[in-house]
C-alpha positions as CSV (number, residue, x, y, z in Angstrom):
1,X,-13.6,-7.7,-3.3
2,X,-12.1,-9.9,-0.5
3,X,-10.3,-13.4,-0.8
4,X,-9.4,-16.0,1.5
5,X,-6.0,-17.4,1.8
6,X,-6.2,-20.7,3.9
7,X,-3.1,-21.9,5.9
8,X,-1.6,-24.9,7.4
9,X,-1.4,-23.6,10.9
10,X,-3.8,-21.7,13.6
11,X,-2.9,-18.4,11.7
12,X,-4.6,-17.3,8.2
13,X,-4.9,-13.9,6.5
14,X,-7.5,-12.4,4.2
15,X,-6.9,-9.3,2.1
16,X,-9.8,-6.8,1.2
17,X,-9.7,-4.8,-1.9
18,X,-11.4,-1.4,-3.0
19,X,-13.1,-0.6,-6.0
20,X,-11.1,2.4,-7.9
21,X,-11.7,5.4,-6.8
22,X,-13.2,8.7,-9.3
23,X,-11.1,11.5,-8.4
24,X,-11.7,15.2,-9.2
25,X,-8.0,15.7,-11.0
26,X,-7.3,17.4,-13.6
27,X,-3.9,16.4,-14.1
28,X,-4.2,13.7,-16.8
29,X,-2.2,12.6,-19.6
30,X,-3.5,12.3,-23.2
31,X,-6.3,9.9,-23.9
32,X,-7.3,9.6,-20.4
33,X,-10.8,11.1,-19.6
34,X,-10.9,10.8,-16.1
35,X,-8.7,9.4,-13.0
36,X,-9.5,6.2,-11.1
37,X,-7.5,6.1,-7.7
38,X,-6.4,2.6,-7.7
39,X,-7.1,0.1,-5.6
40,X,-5.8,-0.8,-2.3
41,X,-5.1,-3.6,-0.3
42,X,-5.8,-4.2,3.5
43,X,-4.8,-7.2,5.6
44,X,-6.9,-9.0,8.4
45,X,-4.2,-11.8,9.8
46,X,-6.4,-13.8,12.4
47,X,-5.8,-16.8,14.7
48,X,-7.9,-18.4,16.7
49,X,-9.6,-15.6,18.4
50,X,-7.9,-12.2,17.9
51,X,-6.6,-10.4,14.7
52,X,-4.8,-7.8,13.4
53,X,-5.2,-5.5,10.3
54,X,-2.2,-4.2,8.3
55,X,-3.4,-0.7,6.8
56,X,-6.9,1.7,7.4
57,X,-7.5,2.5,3.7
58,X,-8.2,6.3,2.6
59,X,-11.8,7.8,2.4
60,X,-14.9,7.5,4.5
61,X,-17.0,5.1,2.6
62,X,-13.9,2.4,2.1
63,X,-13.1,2.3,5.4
64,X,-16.7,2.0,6.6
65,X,-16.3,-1.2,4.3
66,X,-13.2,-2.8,5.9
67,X,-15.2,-2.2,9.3
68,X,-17.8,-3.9,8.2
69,X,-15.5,-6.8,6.7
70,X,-13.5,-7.2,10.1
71,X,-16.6,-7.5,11.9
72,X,-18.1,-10.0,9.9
73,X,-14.7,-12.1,10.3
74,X,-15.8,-12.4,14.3
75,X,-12.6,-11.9,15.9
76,X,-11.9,-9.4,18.1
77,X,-9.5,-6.6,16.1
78,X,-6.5,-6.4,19.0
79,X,-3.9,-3.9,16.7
80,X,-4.0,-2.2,13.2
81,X,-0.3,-1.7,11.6
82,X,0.7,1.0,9.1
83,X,2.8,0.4,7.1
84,X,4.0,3.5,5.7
85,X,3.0,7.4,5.6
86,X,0.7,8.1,2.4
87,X,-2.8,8.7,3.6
88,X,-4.2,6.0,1.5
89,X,-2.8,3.2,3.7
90,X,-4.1,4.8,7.3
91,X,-6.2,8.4,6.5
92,X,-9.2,5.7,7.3
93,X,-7.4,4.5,10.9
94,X,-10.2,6.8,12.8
95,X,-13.1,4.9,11.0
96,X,-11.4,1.6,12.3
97,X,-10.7,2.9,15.6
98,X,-14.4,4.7,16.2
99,X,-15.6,1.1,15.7
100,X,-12.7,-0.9,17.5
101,X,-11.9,1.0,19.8
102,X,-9.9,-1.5,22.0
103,X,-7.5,-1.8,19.0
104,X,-4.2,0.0,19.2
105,X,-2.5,1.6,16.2
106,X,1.0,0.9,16.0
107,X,3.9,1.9,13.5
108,X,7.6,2.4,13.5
109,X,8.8,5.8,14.6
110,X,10.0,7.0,11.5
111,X,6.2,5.9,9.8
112,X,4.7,8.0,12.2
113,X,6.8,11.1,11.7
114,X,5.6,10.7,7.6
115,X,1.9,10.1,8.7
116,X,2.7,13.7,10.6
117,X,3.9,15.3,7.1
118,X,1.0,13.4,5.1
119,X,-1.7,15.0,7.6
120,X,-0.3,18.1,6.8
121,X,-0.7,17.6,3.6
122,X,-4.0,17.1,4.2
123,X,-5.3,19.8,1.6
124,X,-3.3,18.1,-0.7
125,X,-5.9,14.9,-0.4
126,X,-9.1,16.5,-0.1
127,X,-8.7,18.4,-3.4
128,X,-8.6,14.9,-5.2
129,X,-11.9,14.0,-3.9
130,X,-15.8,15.9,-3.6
131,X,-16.2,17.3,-0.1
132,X,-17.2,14.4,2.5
133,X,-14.9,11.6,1.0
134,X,-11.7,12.1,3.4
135,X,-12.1,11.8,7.3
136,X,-12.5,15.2,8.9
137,X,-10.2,13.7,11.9
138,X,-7.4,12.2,11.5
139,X,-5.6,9.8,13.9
140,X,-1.7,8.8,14.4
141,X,-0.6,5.2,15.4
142,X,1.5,5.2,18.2
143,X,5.4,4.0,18.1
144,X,5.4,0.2,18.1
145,X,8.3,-0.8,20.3
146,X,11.1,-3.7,19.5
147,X,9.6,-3.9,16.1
148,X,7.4,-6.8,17.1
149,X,3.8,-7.8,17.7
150,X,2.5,-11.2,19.3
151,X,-0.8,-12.5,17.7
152,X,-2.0,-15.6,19.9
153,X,1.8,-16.1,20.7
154,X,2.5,-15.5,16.6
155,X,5.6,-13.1,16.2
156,X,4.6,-10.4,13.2
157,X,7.7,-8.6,12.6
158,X,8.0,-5.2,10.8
159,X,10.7,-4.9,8.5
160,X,12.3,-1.2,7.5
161,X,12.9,-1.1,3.9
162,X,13.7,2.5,3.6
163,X,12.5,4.3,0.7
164,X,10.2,2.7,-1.7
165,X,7.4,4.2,-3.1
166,X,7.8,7.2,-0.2
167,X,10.9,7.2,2.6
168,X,10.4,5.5,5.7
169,X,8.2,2.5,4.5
170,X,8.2,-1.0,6.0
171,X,6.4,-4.7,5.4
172,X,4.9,-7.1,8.0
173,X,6.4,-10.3,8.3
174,X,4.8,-13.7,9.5
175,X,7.0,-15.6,9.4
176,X,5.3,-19.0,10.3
177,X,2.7,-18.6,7.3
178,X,5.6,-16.9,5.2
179,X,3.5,-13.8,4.8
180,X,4.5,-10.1,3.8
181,X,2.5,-7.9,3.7
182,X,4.3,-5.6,1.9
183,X,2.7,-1.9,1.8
184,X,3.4,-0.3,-1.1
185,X,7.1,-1.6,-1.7
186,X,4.8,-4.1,-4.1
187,X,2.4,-3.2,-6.4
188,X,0.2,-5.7,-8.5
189,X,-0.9,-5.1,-11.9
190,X,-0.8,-1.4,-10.7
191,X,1.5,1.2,-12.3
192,X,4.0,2.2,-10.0
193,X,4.0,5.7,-8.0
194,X,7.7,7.4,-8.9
195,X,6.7,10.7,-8.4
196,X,8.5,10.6,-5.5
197,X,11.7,8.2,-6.3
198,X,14.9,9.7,-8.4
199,X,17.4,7.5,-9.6
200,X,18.7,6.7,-6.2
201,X,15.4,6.3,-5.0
202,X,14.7,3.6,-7.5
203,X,17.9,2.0,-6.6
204,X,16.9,1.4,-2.7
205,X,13.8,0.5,-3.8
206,X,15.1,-2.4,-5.7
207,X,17.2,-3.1,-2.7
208,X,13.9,-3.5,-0.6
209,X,12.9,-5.5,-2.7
210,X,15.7,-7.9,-2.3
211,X,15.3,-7.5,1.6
212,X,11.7,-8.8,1.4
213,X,12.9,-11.5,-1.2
214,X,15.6,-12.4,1.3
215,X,12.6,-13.6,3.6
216,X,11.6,-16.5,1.5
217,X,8.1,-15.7,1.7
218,X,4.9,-17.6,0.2
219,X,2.8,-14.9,-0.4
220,X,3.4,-11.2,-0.7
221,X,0.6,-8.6,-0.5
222,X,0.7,-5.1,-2.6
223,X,-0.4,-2.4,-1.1
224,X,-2.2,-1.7,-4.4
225,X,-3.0,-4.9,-6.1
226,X,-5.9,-6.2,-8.9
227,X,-8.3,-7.4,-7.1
228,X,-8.1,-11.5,-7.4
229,X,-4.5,-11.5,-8.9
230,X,-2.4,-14.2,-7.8
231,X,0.0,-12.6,-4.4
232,X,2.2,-14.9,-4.9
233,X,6.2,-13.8,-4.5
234,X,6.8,-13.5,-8.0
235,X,5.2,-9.8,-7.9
236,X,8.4,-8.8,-6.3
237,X,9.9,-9.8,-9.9
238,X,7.2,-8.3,-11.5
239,X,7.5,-4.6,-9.3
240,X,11.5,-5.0,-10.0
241,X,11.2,-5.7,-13.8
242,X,9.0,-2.5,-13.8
243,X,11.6,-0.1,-12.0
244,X,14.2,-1.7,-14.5
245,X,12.2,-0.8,-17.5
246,X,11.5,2.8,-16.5
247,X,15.1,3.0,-15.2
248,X,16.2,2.2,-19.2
249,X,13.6,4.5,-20.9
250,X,13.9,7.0,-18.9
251,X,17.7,7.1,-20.5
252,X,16.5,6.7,-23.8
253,X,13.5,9.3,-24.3
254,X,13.5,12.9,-24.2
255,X,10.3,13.9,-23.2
256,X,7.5,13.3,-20.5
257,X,5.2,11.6,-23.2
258,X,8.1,9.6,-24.7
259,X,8.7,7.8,-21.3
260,X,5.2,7.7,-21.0
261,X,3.9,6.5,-24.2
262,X,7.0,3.8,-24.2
263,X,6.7,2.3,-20.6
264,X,2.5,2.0,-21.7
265,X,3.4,-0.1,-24.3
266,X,5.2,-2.2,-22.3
267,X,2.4,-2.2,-20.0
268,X,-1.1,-2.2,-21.4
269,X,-3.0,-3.3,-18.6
270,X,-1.6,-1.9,-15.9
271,X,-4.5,-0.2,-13.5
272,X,-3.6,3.4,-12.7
273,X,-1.6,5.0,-15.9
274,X,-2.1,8.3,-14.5
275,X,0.4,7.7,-12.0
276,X,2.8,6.9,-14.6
277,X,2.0,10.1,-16.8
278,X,2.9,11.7,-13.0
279,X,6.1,9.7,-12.8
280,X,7.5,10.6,-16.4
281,X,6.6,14.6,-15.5
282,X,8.2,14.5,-12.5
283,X,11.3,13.2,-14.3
284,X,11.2,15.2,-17.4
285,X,9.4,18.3,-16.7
């Protein structure tokens, strides 16, 4: 699903979103008969001419898609920025780059050394999906330097937020459209992945949060969202209220299935409670 956000200036962005994803998992909590990998979010921000997409999405198929969606946009793709490490925000950069091929990848230094680790984890992907979903070649951005890109003259600034949802993550900035594109330091309607956040861990992440509130921005964009949700800023309320609730449960229940079961019925709805059931394990063993 894609939506268009219209601006008041020569910039605008549009945000594609996959489809859930059937994995071949095992690892499910009780009542849950298979797992979906959730949604995720990519960015085109375009001016008059050029553009620029914020994340390269995960397997063959969806990135074929976003190809297919940039083009039909018809504005020549300049850049593609990563915003973090996981291979379900860049795993797809080769698709985009095989057709774009005058597009540069870019990401901060620190992003890149995690997209390094996440490729070598690369085993660890493919055994989530049948054989043929994942890119057999994987591509690195390259280090984007002064933390700054120029879109038609537009500054985009990326903004380190340290650890969120992994270490080393960041958000996009536009500041004359008051855009973040925020990665996976958001999530919308999505359960939150805290597999890999302790207690500390959930503490910087609510200080990112802050940082990105700090930018008074219109619209925020989760890295994992429901498609046609509202990306307005109160998601970064929403992702912080979340972290809260699992911070106090987590205090109060003994057991994997107690946090689980208790942070469900808080939220219902949420796409993706596998993740959670992974969260609470990782916690409570």
């Amino acid at each position: 699903m894609t939506t268009h956000r219209p601006t008041l200036t020569t910039l605008r962005y549009d945000v594609f979103v996959t489809s859930p994803e059937p994995t071949v998992t095992n690892v499910l909590p009780h009542g849950l008969e298979q797992r979906l990998f959730p949604p995720i979010a990519a960015t085109l921000i375009s001016g008059e001419q050029d553009a620029l997409l914020v994340d390269a999405l995960l397997t063959v198929g969806q990135a074929g898609d976003l190809a297919d969606w940039v083009a039909a946009q018809g504005k020549h793709l300049m850049a593609v920025y990563i915003t973090h490490g996981h291979g379900d925000h860049w795993f797809g950069l080769s698709v985009i780059r095989a057709r774009f091929p005058d597009a540069r990848a870019y990401a901060l230094p620190a992003v890149i050394e995690r997209m390094r680790q996440d490729a070598a984890q690369d085993p660890f992907w493919k055994q989530q999906f049948p054989p043929g979903k994942l890119p057999d070649h994987l591509v690195l951005a390259e280090p984007l330097p002064d933390h700054t890109l120029a879109l038609e003259g537009h500054p985009l600034v990326a903004v380190e937020l340290g650890h969120t949802d992994t270490d080393d993550t960041t958000c996009l900035h536009v500041p004359e459209i008051g855009l973040v594109v925020a990665g996976d330091a958001v999530y919308n309607d999505v359960h939150l992945h805290l597999e890999e956040s302790d207690l500390q861990g959930r503490r910087n992440w609510l200080a990112a949060l802050d940082t990105m509130e700090a930018l008074r921005p219109r619209a925020v964009i989760a890295g994992h969202q429901r498609a046609g949700r509202h990306d307005g800023p109160e998601i970064l309320e929403e992702t912080r209220q979340y972290i809260r609730d699992f911070d106090r449960l987590a205090q109060t229940t003994e057991t994997a299935l107690a946090l689980y079961d208790q942070m469900l019925a808080l939220y219902p709805e949420r796409i993706n409670p596998a993740v959670l059931w992974n969260a609470a394990r990782a916690l409570k063993p």
